[in-house]
BALOBA-1460 file (C-alpha; in Angstrom, 3 decimals):
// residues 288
<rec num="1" residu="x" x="0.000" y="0.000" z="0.000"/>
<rec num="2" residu="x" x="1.490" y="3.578" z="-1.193"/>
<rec num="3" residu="x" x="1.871" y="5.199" z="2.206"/>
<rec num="4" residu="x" x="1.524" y="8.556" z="3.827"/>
<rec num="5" residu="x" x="4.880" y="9.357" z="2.759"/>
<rec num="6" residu="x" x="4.492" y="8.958" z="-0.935"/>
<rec num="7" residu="x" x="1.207" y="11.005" z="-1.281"/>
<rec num="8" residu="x" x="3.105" y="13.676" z="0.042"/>
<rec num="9" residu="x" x="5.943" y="13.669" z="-1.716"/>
<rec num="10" residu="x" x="3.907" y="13.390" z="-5.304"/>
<rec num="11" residu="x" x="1.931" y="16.453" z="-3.710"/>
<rec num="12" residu="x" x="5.344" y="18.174" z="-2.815"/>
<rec num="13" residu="x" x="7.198" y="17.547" z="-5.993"/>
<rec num="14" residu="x" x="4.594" y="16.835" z="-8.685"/>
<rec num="15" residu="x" x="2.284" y="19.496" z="-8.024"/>
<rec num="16" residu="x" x="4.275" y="21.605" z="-5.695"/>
<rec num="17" residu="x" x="1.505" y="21.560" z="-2.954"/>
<rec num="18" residu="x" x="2.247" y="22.273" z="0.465"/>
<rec num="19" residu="x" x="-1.002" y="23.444" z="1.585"/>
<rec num="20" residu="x" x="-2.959" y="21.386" z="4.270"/>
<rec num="21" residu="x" x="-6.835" y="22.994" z="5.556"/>
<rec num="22" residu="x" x="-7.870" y="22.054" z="8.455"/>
<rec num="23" residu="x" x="-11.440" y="20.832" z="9.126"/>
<rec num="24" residu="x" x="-11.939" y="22.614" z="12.194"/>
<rec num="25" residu="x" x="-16.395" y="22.214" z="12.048"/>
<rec num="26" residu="x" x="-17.114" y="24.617" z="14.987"/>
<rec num="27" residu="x" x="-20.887" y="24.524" z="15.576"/>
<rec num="28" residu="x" x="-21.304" y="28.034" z="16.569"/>
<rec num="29" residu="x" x="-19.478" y="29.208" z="13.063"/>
<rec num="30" residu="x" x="-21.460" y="26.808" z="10.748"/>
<rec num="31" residu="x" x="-23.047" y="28.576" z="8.199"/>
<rec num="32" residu="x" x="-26.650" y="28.613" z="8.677"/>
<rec num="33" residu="x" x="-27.590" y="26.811" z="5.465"/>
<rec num="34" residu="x" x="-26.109" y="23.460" z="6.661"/>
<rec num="35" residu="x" x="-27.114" y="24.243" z="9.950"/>
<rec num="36" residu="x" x="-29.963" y="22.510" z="9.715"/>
<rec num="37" residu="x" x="-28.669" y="19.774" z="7.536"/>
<rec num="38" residu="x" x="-29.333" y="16.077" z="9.350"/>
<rec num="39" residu="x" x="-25.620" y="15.632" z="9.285"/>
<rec num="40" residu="x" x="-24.381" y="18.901" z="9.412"/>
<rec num="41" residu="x" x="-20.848" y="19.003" z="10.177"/>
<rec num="42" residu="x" x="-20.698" y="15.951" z="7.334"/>
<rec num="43" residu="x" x="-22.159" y="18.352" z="5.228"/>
<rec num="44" residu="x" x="-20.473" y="21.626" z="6.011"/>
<rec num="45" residu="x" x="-16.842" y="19.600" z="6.102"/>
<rec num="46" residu="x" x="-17.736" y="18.039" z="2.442"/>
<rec num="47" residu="x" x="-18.431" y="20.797" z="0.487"/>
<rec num="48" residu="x" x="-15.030" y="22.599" z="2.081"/>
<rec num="49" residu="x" x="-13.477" y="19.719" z="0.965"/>
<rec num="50" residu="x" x="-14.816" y="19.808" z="-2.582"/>
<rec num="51" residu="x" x="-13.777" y="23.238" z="-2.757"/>
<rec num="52" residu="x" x="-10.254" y="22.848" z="-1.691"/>
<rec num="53" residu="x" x="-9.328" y="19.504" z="-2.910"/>
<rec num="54" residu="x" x="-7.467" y="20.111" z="-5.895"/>
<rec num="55" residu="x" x="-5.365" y="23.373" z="-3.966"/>
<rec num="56" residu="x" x="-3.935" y="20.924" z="-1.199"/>
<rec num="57" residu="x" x="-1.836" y="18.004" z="0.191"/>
<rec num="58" residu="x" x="-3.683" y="16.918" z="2.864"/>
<rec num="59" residu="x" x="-6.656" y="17.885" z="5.063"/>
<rec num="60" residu="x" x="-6.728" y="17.937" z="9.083"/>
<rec num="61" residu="x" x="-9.896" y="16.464" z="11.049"/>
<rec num="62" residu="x" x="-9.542" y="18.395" z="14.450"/>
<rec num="63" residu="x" x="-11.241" y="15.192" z="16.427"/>
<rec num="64" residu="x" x="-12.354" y="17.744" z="19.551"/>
<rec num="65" residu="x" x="-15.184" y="19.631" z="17.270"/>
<rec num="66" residu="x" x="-17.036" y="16.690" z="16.417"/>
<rec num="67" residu="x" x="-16.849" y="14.633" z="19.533"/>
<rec num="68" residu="x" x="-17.599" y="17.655" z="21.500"/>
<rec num="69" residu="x" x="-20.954" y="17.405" z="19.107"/>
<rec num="70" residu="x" x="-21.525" y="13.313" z="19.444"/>
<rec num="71" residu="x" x="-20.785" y="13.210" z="16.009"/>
<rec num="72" residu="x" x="-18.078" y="10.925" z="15.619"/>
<rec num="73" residu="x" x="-20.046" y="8.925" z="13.437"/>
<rec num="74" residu="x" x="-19.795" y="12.511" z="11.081"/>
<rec num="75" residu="x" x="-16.549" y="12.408" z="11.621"/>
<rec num="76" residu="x" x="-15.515" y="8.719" z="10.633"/>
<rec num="77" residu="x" x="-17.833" y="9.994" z="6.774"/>
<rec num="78" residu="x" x="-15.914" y="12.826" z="6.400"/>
<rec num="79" residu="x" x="-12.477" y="11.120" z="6.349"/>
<rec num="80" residu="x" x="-14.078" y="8.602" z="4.461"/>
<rec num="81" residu="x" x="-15.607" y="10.905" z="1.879"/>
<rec num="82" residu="x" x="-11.845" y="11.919" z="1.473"/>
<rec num="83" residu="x" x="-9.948" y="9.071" z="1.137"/>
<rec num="84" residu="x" x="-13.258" y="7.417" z="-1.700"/>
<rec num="85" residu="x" x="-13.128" y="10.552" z="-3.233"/>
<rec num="86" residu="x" x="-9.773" y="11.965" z="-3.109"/>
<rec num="87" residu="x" x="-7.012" y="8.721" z="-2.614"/>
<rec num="88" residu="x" x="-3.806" y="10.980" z="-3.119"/>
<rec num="89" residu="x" x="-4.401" y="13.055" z="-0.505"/>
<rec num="90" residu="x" x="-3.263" y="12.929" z="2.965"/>
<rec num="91" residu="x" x="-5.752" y="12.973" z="6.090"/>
<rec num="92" residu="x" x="-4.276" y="13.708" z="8.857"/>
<rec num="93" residu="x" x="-6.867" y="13.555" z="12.348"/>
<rec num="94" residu="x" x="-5.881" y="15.688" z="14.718"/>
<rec num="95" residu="x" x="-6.044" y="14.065" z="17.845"/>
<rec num="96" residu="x" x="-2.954" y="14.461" z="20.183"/>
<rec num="97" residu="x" x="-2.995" y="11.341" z="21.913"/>
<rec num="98" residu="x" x="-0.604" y="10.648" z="24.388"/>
<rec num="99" residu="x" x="-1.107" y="7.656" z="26.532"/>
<rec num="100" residu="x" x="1.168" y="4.235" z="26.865"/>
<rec num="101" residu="x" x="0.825" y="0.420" z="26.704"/>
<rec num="102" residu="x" x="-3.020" y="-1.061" z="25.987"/>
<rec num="103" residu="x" x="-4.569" y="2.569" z="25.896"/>
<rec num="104" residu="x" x="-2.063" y="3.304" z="23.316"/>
<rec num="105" residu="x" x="-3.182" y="0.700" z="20.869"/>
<rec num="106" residu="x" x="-6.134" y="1.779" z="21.359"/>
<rec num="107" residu="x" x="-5.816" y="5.019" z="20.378"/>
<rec num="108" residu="x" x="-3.933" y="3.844" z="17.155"/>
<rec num="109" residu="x" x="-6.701" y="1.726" z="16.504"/>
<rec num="110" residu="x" x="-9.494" y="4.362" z="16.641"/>
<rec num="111" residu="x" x="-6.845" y="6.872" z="14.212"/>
<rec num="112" residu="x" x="-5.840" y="4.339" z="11.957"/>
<rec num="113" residu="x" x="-8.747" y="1.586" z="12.238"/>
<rec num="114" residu="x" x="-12.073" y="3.052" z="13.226"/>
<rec num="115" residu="x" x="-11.453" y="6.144" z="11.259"/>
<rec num="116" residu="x" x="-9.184" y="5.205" z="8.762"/>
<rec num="117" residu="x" x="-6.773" y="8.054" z="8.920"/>
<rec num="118" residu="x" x="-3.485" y="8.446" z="7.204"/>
<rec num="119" residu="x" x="-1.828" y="9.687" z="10.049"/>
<rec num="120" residu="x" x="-2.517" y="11.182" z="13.416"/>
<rec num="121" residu="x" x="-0.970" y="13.702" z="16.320"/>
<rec num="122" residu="x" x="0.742" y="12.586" z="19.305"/>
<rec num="123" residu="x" x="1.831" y="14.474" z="22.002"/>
<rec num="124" residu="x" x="5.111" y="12.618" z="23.309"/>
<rec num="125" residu="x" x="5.632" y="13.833" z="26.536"/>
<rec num="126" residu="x" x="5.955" y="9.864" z="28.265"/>
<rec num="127" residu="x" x="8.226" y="9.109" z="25.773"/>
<rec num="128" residu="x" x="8.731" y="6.534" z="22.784"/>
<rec num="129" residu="x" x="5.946" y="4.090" z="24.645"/>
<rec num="130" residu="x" x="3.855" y="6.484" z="23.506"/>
<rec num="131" residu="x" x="5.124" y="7.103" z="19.776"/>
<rec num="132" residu="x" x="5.088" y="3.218" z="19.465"/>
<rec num="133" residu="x" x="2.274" y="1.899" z="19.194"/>
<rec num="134" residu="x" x="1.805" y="4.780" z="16.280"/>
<rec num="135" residu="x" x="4.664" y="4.354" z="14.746"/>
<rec num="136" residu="x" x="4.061" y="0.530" z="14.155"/>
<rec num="137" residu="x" x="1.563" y="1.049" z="11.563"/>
<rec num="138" residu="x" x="4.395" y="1.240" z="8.877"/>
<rec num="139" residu="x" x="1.965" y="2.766" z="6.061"/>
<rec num="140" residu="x" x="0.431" y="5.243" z="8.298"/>
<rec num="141" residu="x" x="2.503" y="8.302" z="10.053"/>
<rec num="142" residu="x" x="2.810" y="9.931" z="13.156"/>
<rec num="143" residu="x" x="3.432" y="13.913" z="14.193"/>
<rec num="144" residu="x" x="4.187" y="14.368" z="17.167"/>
<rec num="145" residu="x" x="3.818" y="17.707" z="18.775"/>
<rec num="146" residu="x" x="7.540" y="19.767" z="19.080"/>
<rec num="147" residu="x" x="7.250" y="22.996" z="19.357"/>
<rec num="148" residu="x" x="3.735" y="24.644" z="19.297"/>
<rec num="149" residu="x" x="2.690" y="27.981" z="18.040"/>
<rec num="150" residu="x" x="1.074" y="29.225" z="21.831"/>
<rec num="151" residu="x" x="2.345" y="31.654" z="24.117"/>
<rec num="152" residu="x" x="2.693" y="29.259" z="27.176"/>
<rec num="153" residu="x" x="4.489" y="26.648" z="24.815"/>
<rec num="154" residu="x" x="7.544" y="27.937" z="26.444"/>
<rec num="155" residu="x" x="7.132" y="26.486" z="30.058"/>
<rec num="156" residu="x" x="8.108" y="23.281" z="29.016"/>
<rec num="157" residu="x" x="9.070" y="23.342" z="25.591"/>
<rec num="158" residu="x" x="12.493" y="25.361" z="25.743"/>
<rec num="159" residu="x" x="12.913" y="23.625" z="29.368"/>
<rec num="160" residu="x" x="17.196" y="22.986" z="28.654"/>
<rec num="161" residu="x" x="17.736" y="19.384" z="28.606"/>
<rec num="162" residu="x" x="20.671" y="16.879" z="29.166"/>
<rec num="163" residu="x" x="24.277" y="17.897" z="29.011"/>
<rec num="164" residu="x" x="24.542" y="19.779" z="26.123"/>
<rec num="165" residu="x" x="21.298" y="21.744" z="27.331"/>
<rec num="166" residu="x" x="19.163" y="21.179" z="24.275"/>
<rec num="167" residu="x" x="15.816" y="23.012" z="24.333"/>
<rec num="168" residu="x" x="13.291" y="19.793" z="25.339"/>
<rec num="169" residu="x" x="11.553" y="20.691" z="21.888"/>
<rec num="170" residu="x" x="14.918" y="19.953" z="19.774"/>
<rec num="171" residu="x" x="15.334" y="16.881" z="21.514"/>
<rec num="172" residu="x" x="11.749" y="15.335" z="20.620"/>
<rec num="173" residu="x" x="12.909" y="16.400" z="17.128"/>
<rec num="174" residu="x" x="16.531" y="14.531" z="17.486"/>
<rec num="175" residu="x" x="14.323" y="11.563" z="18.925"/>
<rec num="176" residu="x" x="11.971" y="11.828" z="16.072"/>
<rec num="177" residu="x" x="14.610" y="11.369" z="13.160"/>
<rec num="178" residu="x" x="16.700" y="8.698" z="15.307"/>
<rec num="179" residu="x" x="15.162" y="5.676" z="17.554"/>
<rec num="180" residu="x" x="11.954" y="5.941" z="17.628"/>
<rec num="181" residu="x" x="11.501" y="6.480" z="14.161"/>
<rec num="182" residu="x" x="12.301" y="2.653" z="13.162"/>
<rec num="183" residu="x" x="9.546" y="2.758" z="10.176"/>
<rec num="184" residu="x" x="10.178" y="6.293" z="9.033"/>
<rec num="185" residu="x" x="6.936" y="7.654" z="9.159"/>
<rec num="186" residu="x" x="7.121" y="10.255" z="11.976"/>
<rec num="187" residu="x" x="6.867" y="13.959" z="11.403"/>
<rec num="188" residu="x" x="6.896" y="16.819" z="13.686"/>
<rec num="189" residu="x" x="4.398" y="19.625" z="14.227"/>
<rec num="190" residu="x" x="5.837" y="23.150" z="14.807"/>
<rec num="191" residu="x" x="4.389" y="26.314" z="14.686"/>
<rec num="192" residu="x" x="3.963" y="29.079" z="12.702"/>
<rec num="193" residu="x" x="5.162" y="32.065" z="14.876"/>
<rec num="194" residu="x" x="8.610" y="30.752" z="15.966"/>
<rec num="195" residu="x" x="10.424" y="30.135" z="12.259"/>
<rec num="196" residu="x" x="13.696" y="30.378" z="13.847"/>
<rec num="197" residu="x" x="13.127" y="27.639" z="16.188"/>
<rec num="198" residu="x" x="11.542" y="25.857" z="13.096"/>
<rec num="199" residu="x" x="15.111" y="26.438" z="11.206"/>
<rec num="200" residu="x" x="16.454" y="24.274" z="13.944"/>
<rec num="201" residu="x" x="14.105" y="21.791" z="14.136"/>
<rec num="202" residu="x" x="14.438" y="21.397" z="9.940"/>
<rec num="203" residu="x" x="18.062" y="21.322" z="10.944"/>
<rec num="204" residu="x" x="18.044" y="18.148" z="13.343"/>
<rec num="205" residu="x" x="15.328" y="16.433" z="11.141"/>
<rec num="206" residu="x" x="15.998" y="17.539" z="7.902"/>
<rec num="207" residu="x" x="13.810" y="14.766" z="6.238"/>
<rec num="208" residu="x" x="10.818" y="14.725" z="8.364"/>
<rec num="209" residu="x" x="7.745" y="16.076" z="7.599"/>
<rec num="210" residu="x" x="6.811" y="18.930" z="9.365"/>
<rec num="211" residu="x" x="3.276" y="19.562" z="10.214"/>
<rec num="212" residu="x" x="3.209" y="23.859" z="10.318"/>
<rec num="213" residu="x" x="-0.153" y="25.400" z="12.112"/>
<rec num="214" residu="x" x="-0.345" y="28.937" z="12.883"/>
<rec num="215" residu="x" x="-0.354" y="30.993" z="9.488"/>
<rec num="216" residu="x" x="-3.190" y="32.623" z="8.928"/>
<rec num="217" residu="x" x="-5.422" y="33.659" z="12.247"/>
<rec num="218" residu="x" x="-2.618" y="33.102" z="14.390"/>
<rec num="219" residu="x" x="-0.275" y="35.038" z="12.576"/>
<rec num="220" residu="x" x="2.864" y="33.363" z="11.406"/>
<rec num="221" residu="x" x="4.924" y="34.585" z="8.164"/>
<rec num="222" residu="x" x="4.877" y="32.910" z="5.396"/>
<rec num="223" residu="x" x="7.810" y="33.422" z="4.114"/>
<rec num="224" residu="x" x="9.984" y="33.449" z="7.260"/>
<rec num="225" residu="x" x="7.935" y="29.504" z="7.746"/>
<rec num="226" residu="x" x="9.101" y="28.684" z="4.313"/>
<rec num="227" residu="x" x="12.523" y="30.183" z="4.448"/>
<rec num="228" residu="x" x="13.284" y="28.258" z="7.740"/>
<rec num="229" residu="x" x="11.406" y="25.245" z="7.284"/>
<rec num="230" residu="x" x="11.721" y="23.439" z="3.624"/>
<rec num="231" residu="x" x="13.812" y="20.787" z="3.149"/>
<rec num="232" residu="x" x="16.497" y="20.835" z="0.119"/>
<rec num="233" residu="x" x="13.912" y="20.083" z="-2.342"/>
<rec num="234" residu="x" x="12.002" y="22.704" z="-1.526"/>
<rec num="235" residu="x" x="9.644" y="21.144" z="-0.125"/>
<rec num="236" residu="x" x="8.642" y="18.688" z="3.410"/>
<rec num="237" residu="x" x="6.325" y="21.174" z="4.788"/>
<rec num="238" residu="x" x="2.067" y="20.990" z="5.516"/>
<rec num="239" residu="x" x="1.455" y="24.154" z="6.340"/>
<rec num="240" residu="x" x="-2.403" y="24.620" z="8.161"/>
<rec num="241" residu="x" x="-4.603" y="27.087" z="7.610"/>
<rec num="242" residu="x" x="-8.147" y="26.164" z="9.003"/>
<rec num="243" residu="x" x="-10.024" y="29.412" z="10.225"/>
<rec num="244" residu="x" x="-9.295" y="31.771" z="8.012"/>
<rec num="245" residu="x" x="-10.123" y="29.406" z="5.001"/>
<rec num="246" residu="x" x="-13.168" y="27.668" z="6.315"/>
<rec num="247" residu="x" x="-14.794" y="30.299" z="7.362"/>
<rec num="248" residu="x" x="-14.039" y="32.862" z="5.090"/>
<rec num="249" residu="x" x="-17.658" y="32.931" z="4.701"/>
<rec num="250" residu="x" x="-21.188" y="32.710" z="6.591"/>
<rec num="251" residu="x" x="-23.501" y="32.699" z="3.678"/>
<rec num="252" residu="x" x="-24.367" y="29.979" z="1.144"/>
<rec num="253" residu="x" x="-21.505" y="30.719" z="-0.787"/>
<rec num="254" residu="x" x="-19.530" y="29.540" z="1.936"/>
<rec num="255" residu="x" x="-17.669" y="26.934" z="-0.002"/>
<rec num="256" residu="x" x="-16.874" y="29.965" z="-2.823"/>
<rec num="257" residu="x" x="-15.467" y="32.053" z="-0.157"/>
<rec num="258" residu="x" x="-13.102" y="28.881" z="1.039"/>
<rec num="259" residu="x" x="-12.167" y="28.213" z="-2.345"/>
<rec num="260" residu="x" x="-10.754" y="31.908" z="-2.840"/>
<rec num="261" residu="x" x="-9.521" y="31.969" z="0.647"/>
<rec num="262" residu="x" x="-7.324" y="28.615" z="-0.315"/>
<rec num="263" residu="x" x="-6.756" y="30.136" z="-3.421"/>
<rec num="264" residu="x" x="-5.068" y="32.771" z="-2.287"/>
<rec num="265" residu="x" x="-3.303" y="30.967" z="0.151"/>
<rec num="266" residu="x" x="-1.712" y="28.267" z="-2.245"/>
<rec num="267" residu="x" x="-0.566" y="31.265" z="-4.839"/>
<rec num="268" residu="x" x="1.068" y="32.947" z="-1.639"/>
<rec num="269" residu="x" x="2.883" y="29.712" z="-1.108"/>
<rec num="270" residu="x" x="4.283" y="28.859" z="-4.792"/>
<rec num="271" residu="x" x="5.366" y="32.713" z="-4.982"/>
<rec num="272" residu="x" x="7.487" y="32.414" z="-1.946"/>
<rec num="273" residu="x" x="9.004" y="29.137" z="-2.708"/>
<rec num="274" residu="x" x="9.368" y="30.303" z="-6.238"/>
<rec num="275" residu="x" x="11.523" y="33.826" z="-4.420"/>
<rec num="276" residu="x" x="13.473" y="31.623" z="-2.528"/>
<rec num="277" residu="x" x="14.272" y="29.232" z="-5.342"/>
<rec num="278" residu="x" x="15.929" y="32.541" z="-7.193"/>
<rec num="279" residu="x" x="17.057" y="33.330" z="-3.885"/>
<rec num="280" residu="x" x="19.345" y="30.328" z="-3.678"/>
<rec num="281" residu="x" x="20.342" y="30.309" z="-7.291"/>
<rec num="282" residu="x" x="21.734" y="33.656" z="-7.159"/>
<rec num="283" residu="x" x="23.368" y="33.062" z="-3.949"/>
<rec num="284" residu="x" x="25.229" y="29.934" z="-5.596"/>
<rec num="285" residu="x" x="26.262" y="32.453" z="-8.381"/>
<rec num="286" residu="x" x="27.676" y="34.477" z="-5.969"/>
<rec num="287" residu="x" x="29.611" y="32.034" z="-4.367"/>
<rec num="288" residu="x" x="31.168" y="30.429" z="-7.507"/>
């Protein structure tokens, strides 16, 4: 079975997509035309997902909105709506699971079984018996959370660590690219607002996927994210945008609206990998 992995990388080097929209169904934002739909975060999620489809490289589930709505059942059609209608992309439910042992598995199994998802977060924090039972699922992948785009991320996240005094966050990304990445399907998730802490983390894993929320609503740059944060190729980033995509709109145009809104992002993101392609070539000039 083609794995996480290779989607990506066709999406990354065929089609230069590095967009990812996340499917964050809020019931007090739906638009009221689904609102009273039978299914309606099915419904408002689809037709986001229609709209966007052929702009991205994956799409991100956040699990809280619909079990905070009992509709998990919504949420096991939407990522299959995705993966029937869409194979090639990525679908990545955002869960951040962190538990050990039999819990663990279980977890994997409702990600990766019950729901069918391509990959899944993980927060780390008890260590590689957590990232296991994730990371076992050789087709599927696994990012686990590194260094998050919130302004308490700090308390723990930069805590030093060992004797070289690593920030904790580089050292779940040293971890990441070395034991407990056996399989080679783990990626990271780092945020938007800090690119020069991404720049290090692309530095210690610079093959991993890197999962990027925070452009858009939470205001990251762009190009500092894509500077930073690409691998050699150009390429090896997700970035998120959820809010300020799916709910560029209120009205029944509301899929429209999205469709511009991901529009816009996706041209924003070829431009600046474009600028930096130029970038490099006329800083190799320079040095020959």
């Amino acid at each position: 079975m083609e794995g996480m992995l290779d989607r990506l990388r066709l999406s990354w080097g065929r089609e230069g997509k590095m967009l990812c929209v996340g499917l964050d169904p809020d019931t007090e934002r739906l638009p009221g035309c689904v609102k009273g739909e039978e299914r309606p975060l099915f419904a408002f999620s689809r037709a986001i997902v229609d709209a966007t489809a052929d702009l991205v490289c994956a799409f991100k589930p956040q699990a809280a909105y619909f079990h905070a709505a009992a509709a998990e059942s919504e949420l096991a059609e939407t990522i299959a709506y995705i993966k029937e209608r869409y194979p090639h992309l990525v679908v990545i439910l955002d869960a951040k699971r962190g538990d050990i042992g039999a819990t663990a598995r279980q977890y994997a199994l409702e990600a990766f079984v019950r729901y069918g998802a391509d990959a899944v977060t993980v927060n780390p924090y008890m260590g590689g018996d957590t990232v296991e039972p994730f990371a076992q699922y050789r087709d599927r992948g696994v990012f686990l959370i590194c260094r998050t785009s919130n302004p308490s991320s700090g308390d723990l996240q930069e805590l030093a660590t060992g004797e070289a005094g690593r920030p904790l966050f580089e050292e779940v990304a040293r971890l990441a690219t070395g034991r407990w990445n056996a399989n080679r399907n783990i990626g990271l998730v780092v945020g938007a607002p800090y690119p020069s802490d991404l720049g290090r983390v692309r530095r210690l894993a610079p093959e991993a996927p890197i999962l990027v929320p925070g452009i858009g609503a939470q205001g990251g740059d762009l190009n500092a994210v894509l500077r930073e944060g690409c691998d050699v190729a150009g390429a090896g980033l997700l970035i998120n945008v959820s809010r300020d995509i799916i709910f560029a709109g209120d009205g029944p145009d509301f899929a429209d609206r999205a469709r511009v809104a991901a529009e816009e992002y996706a041209a924003a993101i070829r431009k600046a990998v474009e600028a930096g392609g130029r970038d490099n070539e006329m800083g190799s000039e320079s040095r020959s």
